[in-house]
MDTraj code that builds the backbone (N, CA, C; nanometers):
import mdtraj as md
import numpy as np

residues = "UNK UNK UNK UNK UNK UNK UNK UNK UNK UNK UNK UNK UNK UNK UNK UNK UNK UNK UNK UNK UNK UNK UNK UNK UNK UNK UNK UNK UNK UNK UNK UNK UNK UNK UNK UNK UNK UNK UNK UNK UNK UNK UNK UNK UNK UNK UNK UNK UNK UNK UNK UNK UNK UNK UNK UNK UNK UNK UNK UNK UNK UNK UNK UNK UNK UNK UNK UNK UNK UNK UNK UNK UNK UNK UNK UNK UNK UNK UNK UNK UNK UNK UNK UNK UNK".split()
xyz = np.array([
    [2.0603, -15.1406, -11.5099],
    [2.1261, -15.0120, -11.5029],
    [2.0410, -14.9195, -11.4168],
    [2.1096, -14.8212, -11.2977],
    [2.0535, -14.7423, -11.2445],
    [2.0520, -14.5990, -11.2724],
    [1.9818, -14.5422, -11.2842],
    [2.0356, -14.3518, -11.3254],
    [2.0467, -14.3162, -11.1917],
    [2.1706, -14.1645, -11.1625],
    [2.1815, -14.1946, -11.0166],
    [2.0698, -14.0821, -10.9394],
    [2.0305, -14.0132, -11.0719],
    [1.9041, -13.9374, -11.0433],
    [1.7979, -13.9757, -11.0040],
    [1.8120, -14.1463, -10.9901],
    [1.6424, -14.1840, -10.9831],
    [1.6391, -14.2529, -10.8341],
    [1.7842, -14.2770, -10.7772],
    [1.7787, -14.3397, -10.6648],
    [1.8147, -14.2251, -10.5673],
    [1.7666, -14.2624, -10.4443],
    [1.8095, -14.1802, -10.3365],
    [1.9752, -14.2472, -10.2807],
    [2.0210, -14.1386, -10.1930],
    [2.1834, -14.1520, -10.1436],
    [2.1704, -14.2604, -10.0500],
    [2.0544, -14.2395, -9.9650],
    [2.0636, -14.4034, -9.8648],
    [2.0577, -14.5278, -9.9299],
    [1.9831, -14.5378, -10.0563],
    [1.9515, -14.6464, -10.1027],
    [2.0903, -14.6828, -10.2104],
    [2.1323, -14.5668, -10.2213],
    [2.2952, -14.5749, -10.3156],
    [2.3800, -14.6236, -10.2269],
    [2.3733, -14.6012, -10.0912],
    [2.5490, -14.6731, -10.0802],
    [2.4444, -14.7760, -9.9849],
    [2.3793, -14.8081, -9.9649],
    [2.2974, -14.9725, -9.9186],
    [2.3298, -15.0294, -10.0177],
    [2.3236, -15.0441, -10.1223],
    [2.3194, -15.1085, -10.2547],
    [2.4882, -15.1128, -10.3047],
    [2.5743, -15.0363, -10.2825],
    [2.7197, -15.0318, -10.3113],
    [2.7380, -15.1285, -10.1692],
    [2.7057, -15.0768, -10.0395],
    [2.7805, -15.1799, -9.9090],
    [2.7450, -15.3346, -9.9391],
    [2.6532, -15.3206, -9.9857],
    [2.5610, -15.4745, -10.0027],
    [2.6175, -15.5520, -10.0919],
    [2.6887, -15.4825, -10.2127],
    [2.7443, -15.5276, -10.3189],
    [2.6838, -15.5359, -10.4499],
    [2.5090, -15.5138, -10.4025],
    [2.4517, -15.5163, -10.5428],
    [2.5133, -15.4365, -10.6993],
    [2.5700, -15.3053, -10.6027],
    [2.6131, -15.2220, -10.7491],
    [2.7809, -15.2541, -10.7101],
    [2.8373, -15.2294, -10.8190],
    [2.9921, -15.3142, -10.8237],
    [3.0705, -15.1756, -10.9391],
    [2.9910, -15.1526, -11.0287],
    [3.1091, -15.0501, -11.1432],
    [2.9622, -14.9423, -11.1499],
    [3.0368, -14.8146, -11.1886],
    [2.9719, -14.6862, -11.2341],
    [3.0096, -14.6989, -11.3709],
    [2.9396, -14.5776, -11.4361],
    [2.9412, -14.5037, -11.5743],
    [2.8968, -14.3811, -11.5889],
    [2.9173, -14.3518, -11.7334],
    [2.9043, -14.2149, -11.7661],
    [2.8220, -14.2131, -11.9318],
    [2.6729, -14.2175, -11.9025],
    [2.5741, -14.2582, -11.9755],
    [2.6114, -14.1952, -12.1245],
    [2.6256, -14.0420, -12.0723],
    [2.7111, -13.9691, -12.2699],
    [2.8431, -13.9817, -12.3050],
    [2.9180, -14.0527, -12.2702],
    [3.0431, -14.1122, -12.3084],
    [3.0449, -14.2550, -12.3202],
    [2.9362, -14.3718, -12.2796],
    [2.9545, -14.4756, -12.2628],
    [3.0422, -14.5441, -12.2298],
    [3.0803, -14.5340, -12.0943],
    [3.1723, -14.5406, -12.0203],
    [3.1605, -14.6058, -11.9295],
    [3.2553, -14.7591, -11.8547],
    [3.1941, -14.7584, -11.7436],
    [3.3323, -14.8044, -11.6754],
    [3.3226, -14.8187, -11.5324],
    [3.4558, -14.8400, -11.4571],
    [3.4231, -14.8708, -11.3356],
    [3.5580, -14.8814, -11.2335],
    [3.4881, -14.8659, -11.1398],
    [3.4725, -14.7995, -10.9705],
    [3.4042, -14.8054, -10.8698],
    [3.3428, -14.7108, -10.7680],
    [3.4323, -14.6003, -10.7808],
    [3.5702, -14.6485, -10.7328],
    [3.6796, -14.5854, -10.6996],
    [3.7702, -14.4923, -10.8276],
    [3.7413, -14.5191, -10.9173],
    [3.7979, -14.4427, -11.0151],
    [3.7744, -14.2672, -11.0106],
    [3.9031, -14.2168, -11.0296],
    [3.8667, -14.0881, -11.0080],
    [3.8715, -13.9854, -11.1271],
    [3.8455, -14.0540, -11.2647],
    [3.7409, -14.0278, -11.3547],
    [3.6200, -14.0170, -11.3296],
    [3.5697, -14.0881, -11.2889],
    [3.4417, -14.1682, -11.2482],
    [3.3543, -14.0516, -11.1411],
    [3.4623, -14.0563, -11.0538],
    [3.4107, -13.9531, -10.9645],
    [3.3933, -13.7726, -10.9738],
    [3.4769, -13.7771, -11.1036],
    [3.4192, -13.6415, -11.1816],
    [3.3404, -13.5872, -11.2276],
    [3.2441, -13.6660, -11.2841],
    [3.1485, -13.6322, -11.3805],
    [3.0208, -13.6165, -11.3137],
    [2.9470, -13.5562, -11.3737],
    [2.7992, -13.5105, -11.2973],
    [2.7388, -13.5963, -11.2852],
    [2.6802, -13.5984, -11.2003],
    [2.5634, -13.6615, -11.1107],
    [2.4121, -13.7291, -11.2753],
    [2.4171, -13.6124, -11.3425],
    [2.3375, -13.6359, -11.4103],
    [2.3517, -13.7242, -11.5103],
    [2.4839, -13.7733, -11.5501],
    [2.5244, -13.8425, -11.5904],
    [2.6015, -13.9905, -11.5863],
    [2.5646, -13.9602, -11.4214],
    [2.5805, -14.0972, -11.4204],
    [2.5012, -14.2534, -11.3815],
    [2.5528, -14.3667, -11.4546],
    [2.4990, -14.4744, -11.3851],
    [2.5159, -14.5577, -11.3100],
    [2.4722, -14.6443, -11.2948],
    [2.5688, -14.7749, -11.2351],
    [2.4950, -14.9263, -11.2423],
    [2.5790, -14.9829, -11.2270],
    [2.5775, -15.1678, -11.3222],
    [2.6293, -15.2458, -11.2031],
    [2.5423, -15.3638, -11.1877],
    [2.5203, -15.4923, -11.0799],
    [2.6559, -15.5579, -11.1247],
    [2.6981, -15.5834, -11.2694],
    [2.7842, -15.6708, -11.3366],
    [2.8909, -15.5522, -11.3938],
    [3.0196, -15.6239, -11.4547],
    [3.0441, -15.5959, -11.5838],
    [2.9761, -15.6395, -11.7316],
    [2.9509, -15.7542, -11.7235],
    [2.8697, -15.7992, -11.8210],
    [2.7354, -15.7240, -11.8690],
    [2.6574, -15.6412, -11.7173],
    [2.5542, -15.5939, -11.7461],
    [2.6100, -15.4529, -11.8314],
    [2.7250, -15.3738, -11.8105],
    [2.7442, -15.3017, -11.8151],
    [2.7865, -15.2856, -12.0334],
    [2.8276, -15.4100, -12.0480],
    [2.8720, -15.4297, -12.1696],
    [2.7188, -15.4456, -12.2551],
    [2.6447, -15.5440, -12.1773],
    [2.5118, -15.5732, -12.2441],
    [2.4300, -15.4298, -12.3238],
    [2.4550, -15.3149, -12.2232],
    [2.4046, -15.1995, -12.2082],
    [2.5062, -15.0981, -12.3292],
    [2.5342, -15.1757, -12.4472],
    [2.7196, -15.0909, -12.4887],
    [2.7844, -14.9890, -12.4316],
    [2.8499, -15.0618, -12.3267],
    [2.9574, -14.9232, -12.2547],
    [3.0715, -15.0307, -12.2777],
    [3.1960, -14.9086, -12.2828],
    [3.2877, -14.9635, -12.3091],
    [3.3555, -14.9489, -12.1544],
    [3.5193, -15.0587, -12.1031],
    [3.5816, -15.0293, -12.0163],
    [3.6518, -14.8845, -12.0064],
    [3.6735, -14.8272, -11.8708],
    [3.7525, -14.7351, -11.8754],
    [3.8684, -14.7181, -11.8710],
    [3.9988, -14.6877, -11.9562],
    [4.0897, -14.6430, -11.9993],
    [4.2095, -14.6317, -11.8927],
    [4.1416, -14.5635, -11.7625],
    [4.2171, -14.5338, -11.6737],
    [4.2258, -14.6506, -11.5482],
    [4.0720, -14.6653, -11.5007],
    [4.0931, -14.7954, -11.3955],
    [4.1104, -14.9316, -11.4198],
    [4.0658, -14.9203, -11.5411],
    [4.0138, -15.1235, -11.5748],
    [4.1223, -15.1156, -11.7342],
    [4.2458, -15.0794, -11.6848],
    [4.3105, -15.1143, -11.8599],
    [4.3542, -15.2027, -11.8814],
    [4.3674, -15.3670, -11.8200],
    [4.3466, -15.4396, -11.8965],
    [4.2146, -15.4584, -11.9734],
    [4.0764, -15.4652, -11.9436],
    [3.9852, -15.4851, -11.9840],
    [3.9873, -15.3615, -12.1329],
    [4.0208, -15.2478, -12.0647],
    [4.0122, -15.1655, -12.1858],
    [4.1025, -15.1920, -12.2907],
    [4.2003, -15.2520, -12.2800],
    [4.3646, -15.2912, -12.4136],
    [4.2352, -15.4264, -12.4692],
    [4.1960, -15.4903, -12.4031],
    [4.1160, -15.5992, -12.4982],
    [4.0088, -15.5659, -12.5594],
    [3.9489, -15.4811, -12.4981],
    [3.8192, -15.4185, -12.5909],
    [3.8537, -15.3015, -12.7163],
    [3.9695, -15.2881, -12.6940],
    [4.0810, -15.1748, -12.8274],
    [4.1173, -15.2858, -12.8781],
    [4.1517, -15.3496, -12.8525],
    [4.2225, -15.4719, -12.9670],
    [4.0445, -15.5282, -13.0888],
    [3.9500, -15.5920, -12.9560],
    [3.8658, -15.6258, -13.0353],
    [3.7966, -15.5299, -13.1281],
    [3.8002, -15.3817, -13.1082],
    [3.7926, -15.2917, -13.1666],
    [3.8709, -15.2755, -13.3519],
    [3.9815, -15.2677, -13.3010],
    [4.0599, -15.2470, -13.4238],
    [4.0494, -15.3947, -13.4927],
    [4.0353, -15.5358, -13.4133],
    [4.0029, -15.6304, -13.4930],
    [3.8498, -15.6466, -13.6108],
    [3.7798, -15.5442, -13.5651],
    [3.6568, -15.5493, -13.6315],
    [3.5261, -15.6087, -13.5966],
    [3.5680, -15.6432, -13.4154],
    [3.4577, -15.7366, -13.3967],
    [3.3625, -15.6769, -13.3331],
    [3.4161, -15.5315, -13.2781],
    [3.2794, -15.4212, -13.1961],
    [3.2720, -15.3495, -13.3624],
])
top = md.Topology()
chain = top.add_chain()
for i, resn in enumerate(residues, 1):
    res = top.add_residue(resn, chain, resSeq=i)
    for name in ("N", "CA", "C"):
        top.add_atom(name, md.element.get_by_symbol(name[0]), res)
traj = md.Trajectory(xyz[None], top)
């Protein structure tokens, strides 16, 4: 996980062109989604992160976002109400 406070802007979109970073988040909502989401692109700077994987992003407990990734998010509400998060 990156804070986006800790990286510089050249080294942020080298790392997005390159492919290393793939989905953002939103560290006090635990939230994550992705580049293009325009949730995503709302929220402050100070709050946000960003994740190599989805997997890394889950490892880290963030949940999918609601708006860009809703299939991922209807399965993580299901496993939710099933009892398994």
């Amino acid at each position: 996980m990156i804070q986006h406070n800790e990286i510089s802007s050249l080294e942020l979109k080298h790392k997005i062109r390159s492919g290393e970073i793939l989905f953002g988040g939103n560290k006090k909502l635990k939230i994550y989604g992705q580049l293009k989401c325009k949730s995503g692109k709302r929220m402050l700077q100070q709050n946000r992160v960003f994740f190599t994987s989805e997997e890394e992003a889950i490892e880290f407990g963030y949940r999918p976002c609601g708006n860009c990734m809703k299939t991922a998010y209807n399965s993580w509400q299901k496993k939710k109400l099933d009892g398994f998060i």
